[in-house]
C-alpha positions as CSV (number, residue, x, y, z in Angstrom):
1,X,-85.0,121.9,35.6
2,X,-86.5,119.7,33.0
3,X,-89.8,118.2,33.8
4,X,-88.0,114.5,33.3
5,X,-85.3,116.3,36.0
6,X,-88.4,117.2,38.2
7,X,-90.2,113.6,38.3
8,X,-86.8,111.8,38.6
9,X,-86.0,113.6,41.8
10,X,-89.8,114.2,42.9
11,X,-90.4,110.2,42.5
12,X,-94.1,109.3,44.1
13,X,-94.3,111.6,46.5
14,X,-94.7,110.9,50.2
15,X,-98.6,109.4,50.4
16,X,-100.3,110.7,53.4
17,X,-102.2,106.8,53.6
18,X,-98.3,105.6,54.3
19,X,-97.4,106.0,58.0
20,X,-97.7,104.4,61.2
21,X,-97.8,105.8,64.9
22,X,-96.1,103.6,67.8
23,X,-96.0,104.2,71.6
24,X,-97.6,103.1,75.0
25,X,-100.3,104.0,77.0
26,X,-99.1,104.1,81.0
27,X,-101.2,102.1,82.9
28,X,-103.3,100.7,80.5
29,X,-105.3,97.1,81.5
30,X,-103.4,95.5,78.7
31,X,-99.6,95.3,77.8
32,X,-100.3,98.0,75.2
33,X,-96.4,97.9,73.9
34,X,-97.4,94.7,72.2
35,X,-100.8,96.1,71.4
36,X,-101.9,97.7,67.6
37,X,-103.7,100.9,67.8
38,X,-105.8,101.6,65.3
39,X,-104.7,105.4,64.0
40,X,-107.1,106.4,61.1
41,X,-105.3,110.1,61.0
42,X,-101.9,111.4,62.5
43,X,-99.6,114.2,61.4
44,X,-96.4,115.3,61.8
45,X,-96.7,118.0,64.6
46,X,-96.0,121.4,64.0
47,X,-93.0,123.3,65.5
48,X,-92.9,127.4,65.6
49,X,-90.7,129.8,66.1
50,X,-91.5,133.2,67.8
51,X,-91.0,136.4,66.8
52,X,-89.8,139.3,69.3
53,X,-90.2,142.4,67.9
54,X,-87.5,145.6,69.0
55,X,-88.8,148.4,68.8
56,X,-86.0,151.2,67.0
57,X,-86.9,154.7,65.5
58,X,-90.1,154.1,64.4
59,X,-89.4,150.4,63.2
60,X,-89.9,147.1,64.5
61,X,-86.6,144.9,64.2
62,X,-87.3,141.0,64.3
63,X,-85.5,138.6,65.8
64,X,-86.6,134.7,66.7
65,X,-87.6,134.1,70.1
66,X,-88.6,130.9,71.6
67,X,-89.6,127.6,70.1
68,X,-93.0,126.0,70.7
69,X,-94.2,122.6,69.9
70,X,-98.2,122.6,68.9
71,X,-100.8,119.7,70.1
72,X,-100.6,116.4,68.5
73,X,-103.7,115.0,67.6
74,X,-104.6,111.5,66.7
75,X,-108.0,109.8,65.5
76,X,-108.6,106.6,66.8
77,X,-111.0,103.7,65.2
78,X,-112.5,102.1,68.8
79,X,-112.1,98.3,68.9
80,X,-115.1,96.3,69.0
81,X,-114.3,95.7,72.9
82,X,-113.7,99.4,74.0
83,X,-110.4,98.4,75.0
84,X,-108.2,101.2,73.4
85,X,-110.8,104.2,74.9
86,X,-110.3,103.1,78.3
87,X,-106.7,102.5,78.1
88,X,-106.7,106.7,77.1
89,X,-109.3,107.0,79.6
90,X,-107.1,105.3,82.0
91,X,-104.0,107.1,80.9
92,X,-105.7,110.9,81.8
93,X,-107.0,108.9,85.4
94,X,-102.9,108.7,86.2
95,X,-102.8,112.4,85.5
96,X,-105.3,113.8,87.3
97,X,-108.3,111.1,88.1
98,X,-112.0,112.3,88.4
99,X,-112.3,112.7,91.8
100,X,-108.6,113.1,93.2
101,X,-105.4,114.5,91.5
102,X,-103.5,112.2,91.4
103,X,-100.0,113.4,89.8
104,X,-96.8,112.3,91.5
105,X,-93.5,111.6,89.9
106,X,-93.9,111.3,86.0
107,X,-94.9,107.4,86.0
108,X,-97.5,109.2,83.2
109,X,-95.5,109.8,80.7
110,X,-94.8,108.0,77.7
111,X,-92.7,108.6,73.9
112,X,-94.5,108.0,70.9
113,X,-93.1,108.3,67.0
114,X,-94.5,109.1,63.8
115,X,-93.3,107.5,61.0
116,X,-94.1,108.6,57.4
117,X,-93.9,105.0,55.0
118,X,-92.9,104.2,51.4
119,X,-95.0,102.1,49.2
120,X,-92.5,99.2,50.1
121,X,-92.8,100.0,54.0
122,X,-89.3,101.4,54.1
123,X,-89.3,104.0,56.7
124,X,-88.9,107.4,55.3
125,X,-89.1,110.0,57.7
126,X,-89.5,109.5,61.6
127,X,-90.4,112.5,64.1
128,X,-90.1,111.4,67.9
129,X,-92.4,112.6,70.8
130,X,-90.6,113.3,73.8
131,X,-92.6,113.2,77.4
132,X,-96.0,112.6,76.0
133,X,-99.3,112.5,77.9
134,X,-103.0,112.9,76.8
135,X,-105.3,116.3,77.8
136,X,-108.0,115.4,75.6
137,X,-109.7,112.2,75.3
138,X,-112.9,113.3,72.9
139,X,-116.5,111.7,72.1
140,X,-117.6,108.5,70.3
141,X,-120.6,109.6,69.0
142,X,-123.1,106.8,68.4
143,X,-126.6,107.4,65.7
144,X,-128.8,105.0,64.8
145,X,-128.3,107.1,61.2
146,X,-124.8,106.1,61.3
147,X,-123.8,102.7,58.9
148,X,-120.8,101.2,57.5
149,X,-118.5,102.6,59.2
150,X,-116.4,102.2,62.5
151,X,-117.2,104.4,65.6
152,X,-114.3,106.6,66.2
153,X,-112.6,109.1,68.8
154,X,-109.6,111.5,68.6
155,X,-106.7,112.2,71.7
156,X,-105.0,115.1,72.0
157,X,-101.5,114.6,73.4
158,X,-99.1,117.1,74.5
159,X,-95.3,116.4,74.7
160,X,-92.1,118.5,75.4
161,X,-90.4,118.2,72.0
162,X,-90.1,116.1,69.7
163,X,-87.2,114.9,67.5
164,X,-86.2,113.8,64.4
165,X,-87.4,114.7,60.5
166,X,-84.4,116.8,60.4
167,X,-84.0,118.4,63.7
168,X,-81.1,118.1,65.5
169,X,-80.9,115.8,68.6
């Protein structure tokens, strides 16, 4: 392959600055389906295959075993308000609240998407979380050392599968 080949097939390249992340936090105070989070990071989750290993004469034969889907972690620029932190606040309080556990049915759960962007905002690649809910609603750290910048937070989210970016449905 020519180099000309290469950069007519390779184009621009996905840009990791091109993407945007959509979903709805259960219970939140506001009607957060109609509501703009502001993601700073996001990433296509990862998805792994295990390996079972058989023993035989003195040799390990390997052969896949079962799928796993990794945490999805998002960073998350705080609104002047506080609004988006104690909608994820509120979210893990459906789950299992400070005091109480308070898990019946699956009213907490939610689907999110990930979806990678082209320079024109034509929608490249989309990966879709199934059965998502948060375990991890992390610091905002505040300094008086800290300027120009925006106070931030990260959520981890767990979820059954996802679909999408190639994976069959």
């Amino acid at each position: 392959m020519s180099i000309d080949q290469f950069s007519d097939k390779f184009r621009g390249g996905m840009r990791p600055t091109l993407f945007k992340v959509e979903g709805n936090v259960p219970g939140s105070a506001t009607n957060s389906n109609d509501r703009v989070f502001f993601i700073k990071s996001s990433q296509f989750p990862a998805s792994t295959v295990g390996v079972i290993e058989v023993p035989f004469k003195g040799r390990k034969i390997k052969r896949p075993g079962d799928r796993t889907f990794g945490d999805w972690t998002i960073t998350v620029l705080a609104d002047e308000s506080g609004q988006i932190r104690r909608d994820f606040v509120g979210w893990l309080s459906l789950i299992n609240q400070h005091q109480n556990i308070a898990t019946e049915g699956q009213d907490f759960l939610a689907e999110w998407s990930i979806t990678a962007l082209g320079p024109d905002d034509k929608e490249l690649d989309t990966i879709n979380l199934v059965r998502c809910f948060p375990t991890e609603v992390g610091a905002v750290d505040f300094s008086y050392e800290t300027t120009d910048s925006i106070a931030e937070f990260t959520v981890t989210i767990q979820y059954d599968y996802w679909t999408g970016g190639g994976a069959e449905n």
